[in-house]
Backbone as JSON Lines, residues from 0, in Angstrom:
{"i":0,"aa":"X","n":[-57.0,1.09,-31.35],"ca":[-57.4,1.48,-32.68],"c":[-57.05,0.32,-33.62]}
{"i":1,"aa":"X","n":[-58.02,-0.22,-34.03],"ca":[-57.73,-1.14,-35.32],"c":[-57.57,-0.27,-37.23]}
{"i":2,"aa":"X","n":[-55.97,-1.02,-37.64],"ca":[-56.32,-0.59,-38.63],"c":[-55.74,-1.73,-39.78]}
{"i":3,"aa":"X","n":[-55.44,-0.97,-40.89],"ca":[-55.54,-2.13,-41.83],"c":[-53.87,-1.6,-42.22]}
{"i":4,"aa":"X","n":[-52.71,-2.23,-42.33],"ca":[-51.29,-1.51,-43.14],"c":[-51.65,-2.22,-44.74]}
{"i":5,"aa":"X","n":[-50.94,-0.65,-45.03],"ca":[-51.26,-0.65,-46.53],"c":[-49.53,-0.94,-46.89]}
{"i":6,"aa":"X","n":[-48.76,-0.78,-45.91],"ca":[-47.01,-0.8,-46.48],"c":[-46.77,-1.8,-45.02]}
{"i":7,"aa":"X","n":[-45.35,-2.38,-45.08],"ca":[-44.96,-3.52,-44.54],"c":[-44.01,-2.5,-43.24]}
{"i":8,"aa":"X","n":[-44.26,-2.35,-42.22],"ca":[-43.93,-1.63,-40.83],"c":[-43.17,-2.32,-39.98]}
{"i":9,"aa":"X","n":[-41.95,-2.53,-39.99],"ca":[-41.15,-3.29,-39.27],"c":[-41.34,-3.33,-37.36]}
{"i":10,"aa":"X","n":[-41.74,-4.25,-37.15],"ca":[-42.14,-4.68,-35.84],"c":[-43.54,-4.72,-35.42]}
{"i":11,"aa":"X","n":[-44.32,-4.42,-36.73],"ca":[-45.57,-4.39,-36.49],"c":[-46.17,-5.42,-37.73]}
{"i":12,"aa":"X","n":[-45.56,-5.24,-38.65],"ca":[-46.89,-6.6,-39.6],"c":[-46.44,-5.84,-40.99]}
{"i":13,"aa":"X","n":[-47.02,-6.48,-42.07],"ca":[-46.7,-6.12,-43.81],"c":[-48.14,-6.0,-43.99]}
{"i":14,"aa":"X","n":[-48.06,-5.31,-45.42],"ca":[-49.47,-4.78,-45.77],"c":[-50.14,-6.11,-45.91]}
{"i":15,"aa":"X","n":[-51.59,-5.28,-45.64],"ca":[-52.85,-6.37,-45.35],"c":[-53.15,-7.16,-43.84]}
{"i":16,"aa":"X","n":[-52.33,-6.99,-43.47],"ca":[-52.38,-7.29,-42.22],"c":[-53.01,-6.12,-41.07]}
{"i":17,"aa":"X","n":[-54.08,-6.4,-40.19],"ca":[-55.43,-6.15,-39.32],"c":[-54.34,-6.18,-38.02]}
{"i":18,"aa":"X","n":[-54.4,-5.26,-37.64],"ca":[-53.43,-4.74,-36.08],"c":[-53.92,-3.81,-35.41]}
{"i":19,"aa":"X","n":[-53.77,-4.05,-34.29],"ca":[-54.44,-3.21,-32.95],"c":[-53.34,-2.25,-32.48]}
{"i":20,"aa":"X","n":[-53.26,-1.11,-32.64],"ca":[-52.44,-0.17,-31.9],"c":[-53.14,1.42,-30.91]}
{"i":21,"aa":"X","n":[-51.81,1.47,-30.42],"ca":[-52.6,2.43,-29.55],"c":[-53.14,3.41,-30.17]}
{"i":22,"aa":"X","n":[-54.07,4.37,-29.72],"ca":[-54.86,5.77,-30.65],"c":[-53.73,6.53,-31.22]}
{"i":23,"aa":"X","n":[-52.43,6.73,-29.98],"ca":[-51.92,7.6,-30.43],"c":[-51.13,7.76,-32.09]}
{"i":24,"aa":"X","n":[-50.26,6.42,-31.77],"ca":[-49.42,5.97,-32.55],"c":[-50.11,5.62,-33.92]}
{"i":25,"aa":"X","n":[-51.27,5.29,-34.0],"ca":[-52.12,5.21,-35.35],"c":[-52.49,6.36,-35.96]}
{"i":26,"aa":"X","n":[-53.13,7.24,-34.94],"ca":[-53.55,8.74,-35.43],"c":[-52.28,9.67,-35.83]}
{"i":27,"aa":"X","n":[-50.85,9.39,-35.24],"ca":[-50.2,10.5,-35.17],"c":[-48.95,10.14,-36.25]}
{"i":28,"aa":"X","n":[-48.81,8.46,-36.15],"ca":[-47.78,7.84,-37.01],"c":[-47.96,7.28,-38.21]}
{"i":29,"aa":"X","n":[-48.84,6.15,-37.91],"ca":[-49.16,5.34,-39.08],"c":[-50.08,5.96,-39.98]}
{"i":30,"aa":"X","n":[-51.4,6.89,-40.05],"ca":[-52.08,7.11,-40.55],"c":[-51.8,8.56,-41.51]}
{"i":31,"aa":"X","n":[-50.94,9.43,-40.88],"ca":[-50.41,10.43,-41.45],"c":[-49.49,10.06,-42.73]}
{"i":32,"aa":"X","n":[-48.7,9.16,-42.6],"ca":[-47.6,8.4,-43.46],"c":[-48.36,7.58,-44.56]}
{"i":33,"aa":"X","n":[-49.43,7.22,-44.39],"ca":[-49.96,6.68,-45.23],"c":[-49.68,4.96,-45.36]}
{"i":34,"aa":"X","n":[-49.05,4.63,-44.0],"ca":[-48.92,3.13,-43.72],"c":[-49.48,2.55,-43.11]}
{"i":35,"aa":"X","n":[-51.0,2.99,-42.96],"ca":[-52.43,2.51,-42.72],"c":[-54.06,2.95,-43.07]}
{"i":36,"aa":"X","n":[-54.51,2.32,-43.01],"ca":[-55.99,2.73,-43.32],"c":[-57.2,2.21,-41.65]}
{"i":37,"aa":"X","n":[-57.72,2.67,-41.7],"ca":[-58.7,2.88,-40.39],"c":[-59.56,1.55,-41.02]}
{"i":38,"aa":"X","n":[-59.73,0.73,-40.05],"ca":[-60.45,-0.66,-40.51],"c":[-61.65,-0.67,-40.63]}
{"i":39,"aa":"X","n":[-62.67,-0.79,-41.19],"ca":[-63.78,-1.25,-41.29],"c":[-64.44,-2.36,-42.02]}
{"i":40,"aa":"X","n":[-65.34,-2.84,-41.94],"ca":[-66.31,-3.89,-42.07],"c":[-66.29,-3.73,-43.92]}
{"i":41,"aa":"X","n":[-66.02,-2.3,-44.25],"ca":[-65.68,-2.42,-45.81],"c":[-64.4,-2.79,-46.06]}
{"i":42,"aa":"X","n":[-63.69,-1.89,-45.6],"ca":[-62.57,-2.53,-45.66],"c":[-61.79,-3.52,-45.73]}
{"i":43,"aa":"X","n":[-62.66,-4.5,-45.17],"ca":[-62.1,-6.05,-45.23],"c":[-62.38,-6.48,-46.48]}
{"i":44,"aa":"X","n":[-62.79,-6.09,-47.36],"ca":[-62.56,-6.49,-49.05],"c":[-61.12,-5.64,-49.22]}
{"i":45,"aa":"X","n":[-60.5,-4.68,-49.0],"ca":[-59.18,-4.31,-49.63],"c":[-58.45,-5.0,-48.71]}
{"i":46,"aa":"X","n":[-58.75,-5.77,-47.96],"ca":[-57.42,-6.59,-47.1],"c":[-57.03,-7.47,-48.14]}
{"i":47,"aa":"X","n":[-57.94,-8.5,-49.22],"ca":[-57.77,-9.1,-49.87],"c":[-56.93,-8.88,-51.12]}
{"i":48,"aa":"X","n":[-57.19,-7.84,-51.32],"ca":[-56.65,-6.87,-53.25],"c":[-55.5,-6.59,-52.24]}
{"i":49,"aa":"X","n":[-55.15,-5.88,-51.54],"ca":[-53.48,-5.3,-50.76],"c":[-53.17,-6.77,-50.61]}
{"i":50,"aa":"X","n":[-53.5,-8.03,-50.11],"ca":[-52.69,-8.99,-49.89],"c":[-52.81,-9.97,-51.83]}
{"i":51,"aa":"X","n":[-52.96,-9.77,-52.22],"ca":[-52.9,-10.43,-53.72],"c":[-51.95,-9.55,-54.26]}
{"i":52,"aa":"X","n":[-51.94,-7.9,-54.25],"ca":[-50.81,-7.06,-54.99],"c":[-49.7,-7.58,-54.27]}
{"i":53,"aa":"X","n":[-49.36,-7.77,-52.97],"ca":[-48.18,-8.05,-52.09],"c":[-47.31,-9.07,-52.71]}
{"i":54,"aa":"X","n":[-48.64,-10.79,-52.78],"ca":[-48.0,-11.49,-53.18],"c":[-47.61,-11.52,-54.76]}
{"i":55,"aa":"X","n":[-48.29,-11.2,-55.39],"ca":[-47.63,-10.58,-56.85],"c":[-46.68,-9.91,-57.08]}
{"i":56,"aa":"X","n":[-46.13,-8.85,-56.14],"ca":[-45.23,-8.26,-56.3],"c":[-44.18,-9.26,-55.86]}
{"i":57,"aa":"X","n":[-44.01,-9.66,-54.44],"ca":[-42.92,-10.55,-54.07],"c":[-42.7,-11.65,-54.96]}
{"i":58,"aa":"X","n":[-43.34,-12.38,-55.62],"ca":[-42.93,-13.35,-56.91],"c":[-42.54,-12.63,-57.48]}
{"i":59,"aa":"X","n":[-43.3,-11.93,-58.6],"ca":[-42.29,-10.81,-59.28],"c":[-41.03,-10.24,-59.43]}
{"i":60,"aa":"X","n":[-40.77,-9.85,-58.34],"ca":[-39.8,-8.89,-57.42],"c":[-38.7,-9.72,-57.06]}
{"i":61,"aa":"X","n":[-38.62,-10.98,-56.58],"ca":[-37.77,-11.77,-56.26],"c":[-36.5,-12.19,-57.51]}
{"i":62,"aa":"X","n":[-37.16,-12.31,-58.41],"ca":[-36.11,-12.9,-59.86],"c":[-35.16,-11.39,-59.9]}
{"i":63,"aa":"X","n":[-35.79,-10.35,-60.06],"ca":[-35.57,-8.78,-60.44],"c":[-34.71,-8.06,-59.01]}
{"i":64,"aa":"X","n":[-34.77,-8.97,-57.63],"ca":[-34.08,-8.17,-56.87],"c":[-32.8,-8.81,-56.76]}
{"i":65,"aa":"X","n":[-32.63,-10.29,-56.83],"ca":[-31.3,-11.29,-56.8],"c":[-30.76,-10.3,-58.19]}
{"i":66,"aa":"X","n":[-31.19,-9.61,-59.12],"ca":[-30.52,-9.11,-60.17],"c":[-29.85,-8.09,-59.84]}
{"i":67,"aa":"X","n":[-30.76,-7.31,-59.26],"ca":[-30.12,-5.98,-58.27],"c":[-29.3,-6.37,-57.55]}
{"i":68,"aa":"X","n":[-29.66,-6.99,-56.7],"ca":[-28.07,-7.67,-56.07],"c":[-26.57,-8.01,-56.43]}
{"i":69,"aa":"X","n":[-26.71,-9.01,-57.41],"ca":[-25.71,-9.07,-57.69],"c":[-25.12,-7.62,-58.47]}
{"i":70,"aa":"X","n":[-25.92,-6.93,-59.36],"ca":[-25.5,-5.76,-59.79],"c":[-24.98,-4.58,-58.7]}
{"i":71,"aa":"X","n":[-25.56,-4.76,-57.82],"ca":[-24.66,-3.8,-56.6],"c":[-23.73,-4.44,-55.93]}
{"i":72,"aa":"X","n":[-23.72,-5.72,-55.92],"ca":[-22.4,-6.74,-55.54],"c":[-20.87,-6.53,-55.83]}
{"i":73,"aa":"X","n":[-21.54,-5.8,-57.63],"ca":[-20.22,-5.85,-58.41],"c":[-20.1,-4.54,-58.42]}
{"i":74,"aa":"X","n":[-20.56,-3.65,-58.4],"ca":[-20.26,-2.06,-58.52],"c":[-19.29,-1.49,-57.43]}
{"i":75,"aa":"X","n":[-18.85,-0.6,-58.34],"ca":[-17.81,0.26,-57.42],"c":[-18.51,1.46,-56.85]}
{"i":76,"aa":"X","n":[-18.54,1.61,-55.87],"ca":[-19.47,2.6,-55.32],"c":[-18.5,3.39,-54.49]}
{"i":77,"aa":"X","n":[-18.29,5.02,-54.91],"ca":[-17.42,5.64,-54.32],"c":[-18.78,6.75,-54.0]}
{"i":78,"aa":"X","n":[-17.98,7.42,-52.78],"ca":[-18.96,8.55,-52.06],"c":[-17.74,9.23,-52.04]}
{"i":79,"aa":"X","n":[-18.1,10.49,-51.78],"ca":[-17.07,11.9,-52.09],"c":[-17.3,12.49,-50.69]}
{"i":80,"aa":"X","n":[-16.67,13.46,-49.76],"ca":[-16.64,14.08,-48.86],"c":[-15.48,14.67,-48.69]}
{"i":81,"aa":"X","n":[-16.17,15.58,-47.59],"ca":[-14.99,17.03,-47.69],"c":[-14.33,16.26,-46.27]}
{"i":82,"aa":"X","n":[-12.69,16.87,-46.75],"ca":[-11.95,16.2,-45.93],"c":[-11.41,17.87,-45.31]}
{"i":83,"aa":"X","n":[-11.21,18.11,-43.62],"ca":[-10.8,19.37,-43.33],"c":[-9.31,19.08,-43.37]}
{"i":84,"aa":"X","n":[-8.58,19.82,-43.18],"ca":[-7.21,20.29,-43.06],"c":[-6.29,18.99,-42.17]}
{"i":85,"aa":"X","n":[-7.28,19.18,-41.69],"ca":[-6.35,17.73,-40.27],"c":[-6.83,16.27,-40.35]}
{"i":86,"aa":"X","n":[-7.75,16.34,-41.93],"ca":[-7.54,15.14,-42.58],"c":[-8.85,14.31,-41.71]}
{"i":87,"aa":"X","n":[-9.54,15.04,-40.93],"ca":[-11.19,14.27,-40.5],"c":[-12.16,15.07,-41.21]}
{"i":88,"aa":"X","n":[-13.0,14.26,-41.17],"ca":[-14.35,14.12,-42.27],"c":[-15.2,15.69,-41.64]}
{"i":89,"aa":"X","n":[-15.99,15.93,-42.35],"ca":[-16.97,17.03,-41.38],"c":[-18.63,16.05,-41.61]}
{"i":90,"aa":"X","n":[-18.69,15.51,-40.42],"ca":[-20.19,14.96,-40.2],"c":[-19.53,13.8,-40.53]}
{"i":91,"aa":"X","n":[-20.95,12.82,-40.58],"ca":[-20.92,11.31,-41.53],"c":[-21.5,11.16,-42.74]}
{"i":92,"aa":"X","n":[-21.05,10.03,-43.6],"ca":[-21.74,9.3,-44.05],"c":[-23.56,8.78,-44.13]}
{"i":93,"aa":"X","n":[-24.21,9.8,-45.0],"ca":[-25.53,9.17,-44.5],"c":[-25.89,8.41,-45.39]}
{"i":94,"aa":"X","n":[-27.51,7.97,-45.06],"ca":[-28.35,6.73,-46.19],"c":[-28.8,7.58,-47.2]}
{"i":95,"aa":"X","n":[-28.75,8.93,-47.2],"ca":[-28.9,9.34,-48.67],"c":[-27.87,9.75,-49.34]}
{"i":96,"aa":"X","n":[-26.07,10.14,-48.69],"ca":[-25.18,10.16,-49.35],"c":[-25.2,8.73,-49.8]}
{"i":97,"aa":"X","n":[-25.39,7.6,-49.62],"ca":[-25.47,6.32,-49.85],"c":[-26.19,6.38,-51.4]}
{"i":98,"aa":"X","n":[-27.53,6.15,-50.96],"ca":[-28.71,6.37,-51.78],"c":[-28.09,6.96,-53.13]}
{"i":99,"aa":"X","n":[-27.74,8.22,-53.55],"ca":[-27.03,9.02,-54.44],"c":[-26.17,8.39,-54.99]}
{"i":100,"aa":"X","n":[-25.07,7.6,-53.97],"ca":[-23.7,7.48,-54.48],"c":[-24.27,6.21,-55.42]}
{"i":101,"aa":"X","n":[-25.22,5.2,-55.25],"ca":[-25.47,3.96,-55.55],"c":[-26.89,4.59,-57.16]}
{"i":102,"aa":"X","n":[-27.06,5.45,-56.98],"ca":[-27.48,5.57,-58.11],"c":[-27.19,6.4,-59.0]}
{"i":103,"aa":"X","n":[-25.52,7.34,-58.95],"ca":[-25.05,7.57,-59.72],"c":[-24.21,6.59,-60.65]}
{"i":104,"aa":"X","n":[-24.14,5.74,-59.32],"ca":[-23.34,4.15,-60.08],"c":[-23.43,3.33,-60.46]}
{"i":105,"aa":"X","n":[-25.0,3.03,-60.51],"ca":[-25.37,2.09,-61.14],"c":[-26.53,1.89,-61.97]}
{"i":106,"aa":"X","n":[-27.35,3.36,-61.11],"ca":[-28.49,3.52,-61.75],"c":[-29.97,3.08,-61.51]}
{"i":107,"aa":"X","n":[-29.63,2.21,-60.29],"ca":[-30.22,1.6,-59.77],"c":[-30.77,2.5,-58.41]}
{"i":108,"aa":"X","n":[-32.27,2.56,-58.22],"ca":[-32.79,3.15,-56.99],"c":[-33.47,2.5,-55.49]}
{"i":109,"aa":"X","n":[-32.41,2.73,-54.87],"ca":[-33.13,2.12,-53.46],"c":[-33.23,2.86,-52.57]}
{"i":110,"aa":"X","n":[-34.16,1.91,-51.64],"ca":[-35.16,2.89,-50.81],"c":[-33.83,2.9,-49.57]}
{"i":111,"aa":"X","n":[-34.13,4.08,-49.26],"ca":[-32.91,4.51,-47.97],"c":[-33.26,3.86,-46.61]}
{"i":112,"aa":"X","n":[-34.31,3.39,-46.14],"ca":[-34.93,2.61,-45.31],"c":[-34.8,1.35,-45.45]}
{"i":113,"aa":"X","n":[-33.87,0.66,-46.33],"ca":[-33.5,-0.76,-46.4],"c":[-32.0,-0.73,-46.25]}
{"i":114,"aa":"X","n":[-31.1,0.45,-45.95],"ca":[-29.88,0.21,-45.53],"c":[-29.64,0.42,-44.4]}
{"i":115,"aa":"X","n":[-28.98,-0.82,-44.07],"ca":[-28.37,-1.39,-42.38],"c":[-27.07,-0.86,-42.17]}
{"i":116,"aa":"X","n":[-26.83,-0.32,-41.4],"ca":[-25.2,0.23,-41.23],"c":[-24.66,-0.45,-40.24]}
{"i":117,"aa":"X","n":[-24.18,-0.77,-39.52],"ca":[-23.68,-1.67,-38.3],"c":[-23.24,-0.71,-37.3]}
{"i":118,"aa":"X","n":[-22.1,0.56,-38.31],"ca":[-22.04,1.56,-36.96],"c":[-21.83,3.13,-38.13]}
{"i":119,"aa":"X","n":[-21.91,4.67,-37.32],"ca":[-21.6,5.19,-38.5],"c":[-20.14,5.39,-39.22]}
{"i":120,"aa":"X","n":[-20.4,5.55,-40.72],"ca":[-19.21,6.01,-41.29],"c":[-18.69,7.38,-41.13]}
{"i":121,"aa":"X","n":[-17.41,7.49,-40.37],"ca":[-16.88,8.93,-40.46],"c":[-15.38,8.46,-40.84]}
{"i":122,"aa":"X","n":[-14.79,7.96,-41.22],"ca":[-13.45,7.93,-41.93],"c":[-13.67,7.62,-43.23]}
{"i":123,"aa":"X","n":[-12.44,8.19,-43.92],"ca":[-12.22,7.49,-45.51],"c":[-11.62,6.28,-45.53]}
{"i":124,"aa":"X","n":[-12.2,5.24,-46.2],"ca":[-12.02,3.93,-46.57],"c":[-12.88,3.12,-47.01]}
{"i":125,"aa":"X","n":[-12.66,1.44,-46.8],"ca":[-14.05,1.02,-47.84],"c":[-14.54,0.19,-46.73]}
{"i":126,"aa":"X","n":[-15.52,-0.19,-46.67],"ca":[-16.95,-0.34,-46.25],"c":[-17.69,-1.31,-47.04]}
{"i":127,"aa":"X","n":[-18.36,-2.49,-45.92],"ca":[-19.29,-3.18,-46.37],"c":[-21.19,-2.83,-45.91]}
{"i":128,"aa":"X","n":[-22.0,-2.22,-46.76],"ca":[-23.36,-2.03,-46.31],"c":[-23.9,-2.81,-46.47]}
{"i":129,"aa":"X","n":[-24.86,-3.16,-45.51],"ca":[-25.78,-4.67,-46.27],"c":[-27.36,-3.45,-46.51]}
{"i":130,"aa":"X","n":[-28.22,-3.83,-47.64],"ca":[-29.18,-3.31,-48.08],"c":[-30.18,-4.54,-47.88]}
{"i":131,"aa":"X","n":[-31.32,-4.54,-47.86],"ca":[-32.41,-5.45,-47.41],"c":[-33.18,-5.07,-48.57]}
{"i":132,"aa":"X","n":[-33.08,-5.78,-49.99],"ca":[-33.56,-5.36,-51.04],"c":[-35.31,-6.36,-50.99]}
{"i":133,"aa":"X","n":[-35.26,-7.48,-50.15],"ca":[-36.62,-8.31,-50.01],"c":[-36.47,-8.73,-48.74]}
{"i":134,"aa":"X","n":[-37.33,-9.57,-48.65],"ca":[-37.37,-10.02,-47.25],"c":[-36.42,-11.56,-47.03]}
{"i":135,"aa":"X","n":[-35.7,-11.91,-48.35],"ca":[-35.03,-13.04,-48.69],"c":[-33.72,-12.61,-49.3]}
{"i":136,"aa":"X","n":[-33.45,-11.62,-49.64],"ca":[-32.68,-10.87,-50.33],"c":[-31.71,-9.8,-50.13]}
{"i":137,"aa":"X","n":[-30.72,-10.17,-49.38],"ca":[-29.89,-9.12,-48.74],"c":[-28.5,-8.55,-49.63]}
{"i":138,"aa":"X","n":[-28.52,-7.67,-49.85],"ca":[-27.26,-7.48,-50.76],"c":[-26.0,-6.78,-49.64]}
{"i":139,"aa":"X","n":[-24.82,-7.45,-50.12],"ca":[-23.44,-6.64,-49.27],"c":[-22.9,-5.74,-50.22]}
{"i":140,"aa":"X","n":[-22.76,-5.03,-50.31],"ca":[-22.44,-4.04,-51.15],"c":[-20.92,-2.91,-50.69]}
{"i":141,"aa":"X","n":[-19.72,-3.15,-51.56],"ca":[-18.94,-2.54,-51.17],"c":[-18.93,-1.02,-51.05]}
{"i":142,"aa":"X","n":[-18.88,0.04,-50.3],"ca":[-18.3,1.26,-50.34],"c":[-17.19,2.05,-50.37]}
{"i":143,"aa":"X","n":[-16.79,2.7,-51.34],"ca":[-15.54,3.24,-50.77],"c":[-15.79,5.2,-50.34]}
{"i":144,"aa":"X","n":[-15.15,5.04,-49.49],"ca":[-15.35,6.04,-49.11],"c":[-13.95,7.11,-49.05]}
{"i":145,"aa":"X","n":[-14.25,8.61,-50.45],"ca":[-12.59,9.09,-50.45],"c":[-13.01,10.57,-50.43]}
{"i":146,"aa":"X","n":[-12.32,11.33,-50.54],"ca":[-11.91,12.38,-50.62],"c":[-12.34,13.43,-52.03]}
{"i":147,"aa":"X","n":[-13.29,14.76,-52.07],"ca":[-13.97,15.15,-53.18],"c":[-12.25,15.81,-53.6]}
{"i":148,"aa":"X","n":[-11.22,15.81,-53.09],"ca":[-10.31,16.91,-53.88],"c":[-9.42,15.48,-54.6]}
């Protein structure tokens, strides 16, 4: 199945980019999600407009995400969790307790699909996340991780 990505699909290509995948995985993954379009002979005029918005945005986007960066560089980012009786966590740490904690703190909104964890968080303490704010642009971002009482 040829189609056209309208969003940037890690291991497969960034929007505007013409890729061959199997029926299934196009019909059942990419096309439902809305991170492709079914290719045609018309279509190859919006390959052009999706690859001009792309690169507009990434110029754009680049001055405005090193800003974000450093602004989550410097923030104190605390996450809250229930601590049981014997002093372990119940569950982990997720990318949307993340997500939350980073935009109660700064105000700033990122996509939960650009944070890298290395392994999961289940203790209280602090924590380095790296976020993939561009494709040039990685922010380390401290966490601390304590206790809601």
């Amino acid at each position: 199945m040829k189609l056209i990505l309208t969003r940037e699909v890690s291991g497969l290509g960034s929007a505007g980019d013409v890729v061959t995948v199997k029926d299934g995985y196009g019909r059942n993954f990419l096309l439902p999600r809305g991170n492709a379009i079914v290719w045609t002979k018309g279509g190859e005029g919006q390959i052009e407009g999706i690859k001009r918005a792309r690169s507009a945005r990434e110029i754009r986007d680049l001055d405005h995400a090193k800003e974000i960066k450093n602004k989550l560089e410097s923030a104190n980012i605390v996450v809250k969790v229930k601590i049981g009786a014997t002093g372990s966590m119940f569950g982990s740490v997720t990318d949307k307790d993340l997500v939350a904690a980073i935009k109660s703190s700064t105000g700033e909104t990122v996509d939960r699909h650009s944070i890298k964890l290395t392994k999961h968080i289940k203790k209280v303490g602090k924590y380095t996340i790296r976020i993939a704010l561009e494709s040039q642009v990685v922010a380390n971002v401290p966490v601390s991780v304590v206790s809601d009482k």
